[in-house]
C-alpha beads as a LAMMPS data file, in Angstrom:
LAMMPS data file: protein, C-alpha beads

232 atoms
231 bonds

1 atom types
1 bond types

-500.0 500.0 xlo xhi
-500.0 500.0 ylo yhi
-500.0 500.0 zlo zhi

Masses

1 110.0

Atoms # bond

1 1 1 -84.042 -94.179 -216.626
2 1 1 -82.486 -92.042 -219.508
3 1 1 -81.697 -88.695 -218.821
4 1 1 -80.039 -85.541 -220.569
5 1 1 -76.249 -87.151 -219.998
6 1 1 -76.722 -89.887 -222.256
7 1 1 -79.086 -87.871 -225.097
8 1 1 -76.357 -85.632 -224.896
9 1 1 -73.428 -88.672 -225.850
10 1 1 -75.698 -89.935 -228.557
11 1 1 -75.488 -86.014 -230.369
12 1 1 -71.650 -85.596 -230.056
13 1 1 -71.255 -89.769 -230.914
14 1 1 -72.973 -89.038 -233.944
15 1 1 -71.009 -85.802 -234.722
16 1 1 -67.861 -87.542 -234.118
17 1 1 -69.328 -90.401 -236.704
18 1 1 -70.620 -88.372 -239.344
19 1 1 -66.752 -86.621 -239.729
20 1 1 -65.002 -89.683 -239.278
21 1 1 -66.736 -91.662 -242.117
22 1 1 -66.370 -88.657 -244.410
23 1 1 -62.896 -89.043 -243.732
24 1 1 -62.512 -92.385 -244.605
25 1 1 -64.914 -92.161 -247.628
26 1 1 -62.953 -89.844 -248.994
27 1 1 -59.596 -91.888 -248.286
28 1 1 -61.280 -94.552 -250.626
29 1 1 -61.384 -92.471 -253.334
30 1 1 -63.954 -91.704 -255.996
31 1 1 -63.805 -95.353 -257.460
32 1 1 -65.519 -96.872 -254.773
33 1 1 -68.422 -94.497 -254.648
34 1 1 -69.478 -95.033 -258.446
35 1 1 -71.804 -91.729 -259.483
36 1 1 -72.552 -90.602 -255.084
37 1 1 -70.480 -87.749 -254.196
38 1 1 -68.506 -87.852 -250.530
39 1 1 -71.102 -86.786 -248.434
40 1 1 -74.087 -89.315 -250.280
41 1 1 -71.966 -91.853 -249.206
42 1 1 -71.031 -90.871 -246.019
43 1 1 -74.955 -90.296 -245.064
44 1 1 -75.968 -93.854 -247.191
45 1 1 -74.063 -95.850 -244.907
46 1 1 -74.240 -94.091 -241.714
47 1 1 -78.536 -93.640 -241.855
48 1 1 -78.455 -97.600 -243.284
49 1 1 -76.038 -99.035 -240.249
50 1 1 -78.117 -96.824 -237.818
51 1 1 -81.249 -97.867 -238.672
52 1 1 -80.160 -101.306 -238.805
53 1 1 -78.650 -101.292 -235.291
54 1 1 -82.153 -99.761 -234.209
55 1 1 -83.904 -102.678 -235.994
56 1 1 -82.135 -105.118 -233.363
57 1 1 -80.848 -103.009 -230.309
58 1 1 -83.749 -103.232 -228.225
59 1 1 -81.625 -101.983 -225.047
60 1 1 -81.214 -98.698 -226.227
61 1 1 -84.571 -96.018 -226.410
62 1 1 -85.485 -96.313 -230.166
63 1 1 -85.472 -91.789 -230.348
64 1 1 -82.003 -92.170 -229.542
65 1 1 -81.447 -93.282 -233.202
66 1 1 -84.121 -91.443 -234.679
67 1 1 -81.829 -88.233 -233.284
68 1 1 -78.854 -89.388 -234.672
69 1 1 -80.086 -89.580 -237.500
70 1 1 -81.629 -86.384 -237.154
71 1 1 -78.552 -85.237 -236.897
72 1 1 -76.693 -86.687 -239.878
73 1 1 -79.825 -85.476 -242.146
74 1 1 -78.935 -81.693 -240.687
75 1 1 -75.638 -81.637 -241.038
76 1 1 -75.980 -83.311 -244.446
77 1 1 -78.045 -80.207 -245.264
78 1 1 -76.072 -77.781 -243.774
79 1 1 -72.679 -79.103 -245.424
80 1 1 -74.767 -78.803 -249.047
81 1 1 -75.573 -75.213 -248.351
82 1 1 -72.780 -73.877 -247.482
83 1 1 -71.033 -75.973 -250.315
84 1 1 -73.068 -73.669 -252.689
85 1 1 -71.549 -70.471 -251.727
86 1 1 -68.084 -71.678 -250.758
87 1 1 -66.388 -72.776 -253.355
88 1 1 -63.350 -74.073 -251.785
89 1 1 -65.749 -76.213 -249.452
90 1 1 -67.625 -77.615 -252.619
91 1 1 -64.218 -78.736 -253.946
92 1 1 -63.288 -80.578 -250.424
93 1 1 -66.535 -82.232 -250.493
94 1 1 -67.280 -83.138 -253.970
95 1 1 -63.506 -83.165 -255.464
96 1 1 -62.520 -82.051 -258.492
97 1 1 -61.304 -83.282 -261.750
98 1 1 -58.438 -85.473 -262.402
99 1 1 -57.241 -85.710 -265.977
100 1 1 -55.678 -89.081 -266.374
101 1 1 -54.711 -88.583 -269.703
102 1 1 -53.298 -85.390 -270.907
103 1 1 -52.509 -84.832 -274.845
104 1 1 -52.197 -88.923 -275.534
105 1 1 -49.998 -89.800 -271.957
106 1 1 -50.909 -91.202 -269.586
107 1 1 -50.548 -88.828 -265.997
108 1 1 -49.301 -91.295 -263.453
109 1 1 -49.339 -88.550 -260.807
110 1 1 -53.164 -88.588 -261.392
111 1 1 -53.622 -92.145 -261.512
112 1 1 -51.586 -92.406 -257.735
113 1 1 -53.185 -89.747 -256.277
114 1 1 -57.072 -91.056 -257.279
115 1 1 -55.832 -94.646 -256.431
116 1 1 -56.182 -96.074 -260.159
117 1 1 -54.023 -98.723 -261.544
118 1 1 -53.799 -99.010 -265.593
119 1 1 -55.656 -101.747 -265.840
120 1 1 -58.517 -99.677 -264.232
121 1 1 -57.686 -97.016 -266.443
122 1 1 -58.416 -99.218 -269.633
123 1 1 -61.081 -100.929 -268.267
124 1 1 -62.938 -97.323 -268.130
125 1 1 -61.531 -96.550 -271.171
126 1 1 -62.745 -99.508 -272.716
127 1 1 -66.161 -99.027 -271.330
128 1 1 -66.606 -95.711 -273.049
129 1 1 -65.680 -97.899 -276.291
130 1 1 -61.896 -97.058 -276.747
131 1 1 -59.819 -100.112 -276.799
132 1 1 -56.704 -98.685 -277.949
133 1 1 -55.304 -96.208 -275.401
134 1 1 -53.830 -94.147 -278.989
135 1 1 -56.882 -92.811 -279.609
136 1 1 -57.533 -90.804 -276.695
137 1 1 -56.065 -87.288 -276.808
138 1 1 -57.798 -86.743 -273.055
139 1 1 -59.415 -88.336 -270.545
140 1 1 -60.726 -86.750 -266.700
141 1 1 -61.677 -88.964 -264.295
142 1 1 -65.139 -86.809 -262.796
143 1 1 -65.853 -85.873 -259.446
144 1 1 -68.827 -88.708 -259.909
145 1 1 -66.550 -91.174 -260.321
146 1 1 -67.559 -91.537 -264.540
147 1 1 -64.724 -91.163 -267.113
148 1 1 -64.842 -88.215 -269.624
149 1 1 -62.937 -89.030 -273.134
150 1 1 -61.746 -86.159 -275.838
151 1 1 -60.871 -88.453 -278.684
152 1 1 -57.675 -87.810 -281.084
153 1 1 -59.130 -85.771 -284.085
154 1 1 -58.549 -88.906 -286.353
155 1 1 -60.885 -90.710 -284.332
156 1 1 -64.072 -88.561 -283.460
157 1 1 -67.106 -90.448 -284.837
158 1 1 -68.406 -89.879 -288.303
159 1 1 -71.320 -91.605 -290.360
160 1 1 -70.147 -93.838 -292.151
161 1 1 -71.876 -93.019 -295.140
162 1 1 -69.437 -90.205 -295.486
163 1 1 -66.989 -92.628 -296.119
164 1 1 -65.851 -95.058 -298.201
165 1 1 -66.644 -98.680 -296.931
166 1 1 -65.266 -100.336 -299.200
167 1 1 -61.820 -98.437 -297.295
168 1 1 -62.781 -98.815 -294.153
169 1 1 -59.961 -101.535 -291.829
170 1 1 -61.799 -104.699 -289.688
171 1 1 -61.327 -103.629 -286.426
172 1 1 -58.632 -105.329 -284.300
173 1 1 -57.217 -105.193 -280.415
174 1 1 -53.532 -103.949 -279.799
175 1 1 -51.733 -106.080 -277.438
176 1 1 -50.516 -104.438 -274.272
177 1 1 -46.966 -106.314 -273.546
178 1 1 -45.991 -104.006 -270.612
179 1 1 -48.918 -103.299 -267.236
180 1 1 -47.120 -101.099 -264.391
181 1 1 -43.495 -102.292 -264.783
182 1 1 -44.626 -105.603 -265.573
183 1 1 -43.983 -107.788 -268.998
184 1 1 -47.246 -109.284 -270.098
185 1 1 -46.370 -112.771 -271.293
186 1 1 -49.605 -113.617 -273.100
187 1 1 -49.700 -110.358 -274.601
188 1 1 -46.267 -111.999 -275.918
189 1 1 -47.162 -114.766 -277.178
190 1 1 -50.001 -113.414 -278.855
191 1 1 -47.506 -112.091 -281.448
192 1 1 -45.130 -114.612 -281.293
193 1 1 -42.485 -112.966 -279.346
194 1 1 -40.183 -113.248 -276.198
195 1 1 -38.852 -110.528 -273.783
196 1 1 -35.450 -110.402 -275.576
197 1 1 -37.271 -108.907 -278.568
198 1 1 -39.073 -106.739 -276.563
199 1 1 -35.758 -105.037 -274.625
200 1 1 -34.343 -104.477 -277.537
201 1 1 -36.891 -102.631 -279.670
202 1 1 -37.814 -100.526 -276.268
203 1 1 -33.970 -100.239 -275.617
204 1 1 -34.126 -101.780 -271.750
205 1 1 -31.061 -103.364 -270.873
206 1 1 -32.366 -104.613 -267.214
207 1 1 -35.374 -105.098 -265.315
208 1 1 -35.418 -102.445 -263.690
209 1 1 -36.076 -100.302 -266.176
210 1 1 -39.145 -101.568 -266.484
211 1 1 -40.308 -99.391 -263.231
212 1 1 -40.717 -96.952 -265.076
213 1 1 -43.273 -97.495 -267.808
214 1 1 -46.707 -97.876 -266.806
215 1 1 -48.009 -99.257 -269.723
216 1 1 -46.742 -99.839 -273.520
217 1 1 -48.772 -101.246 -276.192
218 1 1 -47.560 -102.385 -279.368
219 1 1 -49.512 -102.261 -283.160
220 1 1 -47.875 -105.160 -285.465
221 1 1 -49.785 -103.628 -288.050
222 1 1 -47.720 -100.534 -288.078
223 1 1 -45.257 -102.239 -286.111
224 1 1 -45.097 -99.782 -283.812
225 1 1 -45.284 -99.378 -280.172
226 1 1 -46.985 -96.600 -277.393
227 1 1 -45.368 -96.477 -274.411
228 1 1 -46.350 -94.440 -271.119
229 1 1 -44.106 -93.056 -268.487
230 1 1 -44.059 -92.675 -265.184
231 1 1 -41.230 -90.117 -265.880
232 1 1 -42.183 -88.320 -268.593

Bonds

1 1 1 2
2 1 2 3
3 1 3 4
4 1 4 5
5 1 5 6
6 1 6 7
7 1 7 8
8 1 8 9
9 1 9 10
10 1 10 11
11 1 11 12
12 1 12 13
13 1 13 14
14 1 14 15
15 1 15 16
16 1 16 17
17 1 17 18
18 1 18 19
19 1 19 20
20 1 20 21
21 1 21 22
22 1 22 23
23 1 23 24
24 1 24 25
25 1 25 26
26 1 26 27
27 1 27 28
28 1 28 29
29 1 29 30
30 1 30 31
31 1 31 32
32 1 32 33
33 1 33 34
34 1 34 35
35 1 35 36
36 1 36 37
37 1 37 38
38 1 38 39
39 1 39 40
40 1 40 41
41 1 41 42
42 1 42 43
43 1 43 44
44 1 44 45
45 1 45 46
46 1 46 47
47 1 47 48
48 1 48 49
49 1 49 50
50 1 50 51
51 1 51 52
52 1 52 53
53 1 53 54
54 1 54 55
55 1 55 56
56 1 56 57
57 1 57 58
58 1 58 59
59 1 59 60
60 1 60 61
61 1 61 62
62 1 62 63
63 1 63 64
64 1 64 65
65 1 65 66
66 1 66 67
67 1 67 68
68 1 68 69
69 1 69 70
70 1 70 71
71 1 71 72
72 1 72 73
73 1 73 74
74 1 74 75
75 1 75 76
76 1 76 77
77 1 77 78
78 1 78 79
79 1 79 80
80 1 80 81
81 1 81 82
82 1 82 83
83 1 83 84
84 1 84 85
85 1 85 86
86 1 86 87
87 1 87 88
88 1 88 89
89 1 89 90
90 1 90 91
91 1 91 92
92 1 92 93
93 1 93 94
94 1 94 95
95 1 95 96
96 1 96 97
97 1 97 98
98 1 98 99
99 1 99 100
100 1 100 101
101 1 101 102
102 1 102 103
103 1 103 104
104 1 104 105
105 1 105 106
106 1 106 107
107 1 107 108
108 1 108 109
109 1 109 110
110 1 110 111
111 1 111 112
112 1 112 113
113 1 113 114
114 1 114 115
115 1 115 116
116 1 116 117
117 1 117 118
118 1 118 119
119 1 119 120
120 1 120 121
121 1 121 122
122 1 122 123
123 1 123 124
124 1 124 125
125 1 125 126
126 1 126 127
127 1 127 128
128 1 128 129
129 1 129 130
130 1 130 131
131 1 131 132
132 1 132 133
133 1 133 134
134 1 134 135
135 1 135 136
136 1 136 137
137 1 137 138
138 1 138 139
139 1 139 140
140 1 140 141
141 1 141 142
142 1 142 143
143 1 143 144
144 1 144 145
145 1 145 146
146 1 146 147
147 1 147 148
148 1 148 149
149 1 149 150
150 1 150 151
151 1 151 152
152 1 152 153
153 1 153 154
154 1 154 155
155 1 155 156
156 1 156 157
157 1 157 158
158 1 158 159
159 1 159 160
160 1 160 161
161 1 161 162
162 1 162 163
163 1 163 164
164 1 164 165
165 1 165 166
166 1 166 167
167 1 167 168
168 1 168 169
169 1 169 170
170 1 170 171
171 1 171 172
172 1 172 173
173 1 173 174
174 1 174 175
175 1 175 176
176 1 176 177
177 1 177 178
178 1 178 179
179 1 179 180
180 1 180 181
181 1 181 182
182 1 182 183
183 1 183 184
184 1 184 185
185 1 185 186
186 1 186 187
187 1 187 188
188 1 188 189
189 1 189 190
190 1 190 191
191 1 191 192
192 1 192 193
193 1 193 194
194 1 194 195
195 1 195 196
196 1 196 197
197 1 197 198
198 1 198 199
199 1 199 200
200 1 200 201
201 1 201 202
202 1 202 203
203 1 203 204
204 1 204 205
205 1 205 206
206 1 206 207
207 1 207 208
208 1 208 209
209 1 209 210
210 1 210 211
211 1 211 212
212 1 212 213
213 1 213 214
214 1 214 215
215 1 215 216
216 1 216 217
217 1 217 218
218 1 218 219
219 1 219 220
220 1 220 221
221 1 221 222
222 1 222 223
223 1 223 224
224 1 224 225
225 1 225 226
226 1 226 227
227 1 227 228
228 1 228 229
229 1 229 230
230 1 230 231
231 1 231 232
């Protein structure tokens, strides 16, 4: 009832598959992989839907899936050995590092290009245990999707018995008043402030300008503020 003509659609179908979801995987970017490189993900999902539509397509010979996924396994295989001895094919399929931050800015060519906002940015930030976007000199966004952070030299970690204690500041969040071109209103009124005061002590004049600052953040202790380009 099956012969070589459809065996024969099920090997280029599955071809045709494997490249196509590599494609889009790696249109998602890194952030929606977590720690699996490209072609992890690509295989993950394509083995899982296949062997789930062979868990309920009874219409269709049951070694028809078993060789497509046959298939994906090889090519899998083949793609990770020749991704050992070709370097510019290892960077295509496992990417390469992105530095986000670069000597205290923030890179907003980097952040388009891996599809980050800043508010992903300082989430990841903030999950390595930096809260305040000042004391990070660098930070590279992996190939694994995981966050790398070179700290300012003020803030690289000490004991603390090498200090003083008795000098050492209770620890406090900076309030971000400007996310991607927009004002942040609580961030505001956390401080008791209105837009008008913030124009002025950035110097904006219109709305507009506000396009092009990705992020600022402002310490009333020091009263001063960090602010992050697009532009710069």
């Amino acid at each position: 009832m099956f012969g070589i003509q459809p065996i024969f659609w099920v090997l280029i179908d599955s071809a045709v598959a494997f490249l196509y979801l590599f494609i889009i995987s790696k249109i998602l970017g890194k952030k929606q992989i977590a720690q699996l490189e490209f072609i992890d993900y690509t295989v993950g999902i394509s083995l899982g839907s296949i062997a789930a539509e062979m868990a309920t397509n009874t219409e269709v010979p049951f070694y028809f899936f078993l060789i497509a996924m046959t298939i994906f396994f090889a090519l899998a295989l083949l793609v990770a050995i020749i991704g050992r001895k070709n370097t510019f094919l290892k960077r295509l399929l496992k990417g390469k590092p992105a530095t986000l931050v670069y000597d205290g800015k923030i890179n907003y060519k980097e952040l388009k290009k891996n599809k980050i906002d800043v508010n992903d940015l300082l989430s990841m930030l903030r999950e390595k245990n930096y809260f305040d976007i000042a004391d990070v000199a660098y930070a590279v966004f992996e190939p694994s999707g995981e966050l790398s952070v070179l700290p300012v030299g003020a803030q690289k970690p000490v004991v603390m018995e090498d200090v003083d204690k008795s000098k050492v500041e209770k620890a406090e969040l900076t309030d971000v008043l400007i996310v991607d071109g927009a004002v942040s209103y609580s961030g505001l009124s956390e401080i008791n402030k209105d837009v008008d005061w913030l124009f002025s002590r950035l110097k904006i004049k219109q709305k507009k300008d506000l396009q092009n600052i990705i992020l600022a953040v402002y310490d009333d202790k020091q009263d001063k503020f960090n602010v992050h380009y697009k532009n710069q």
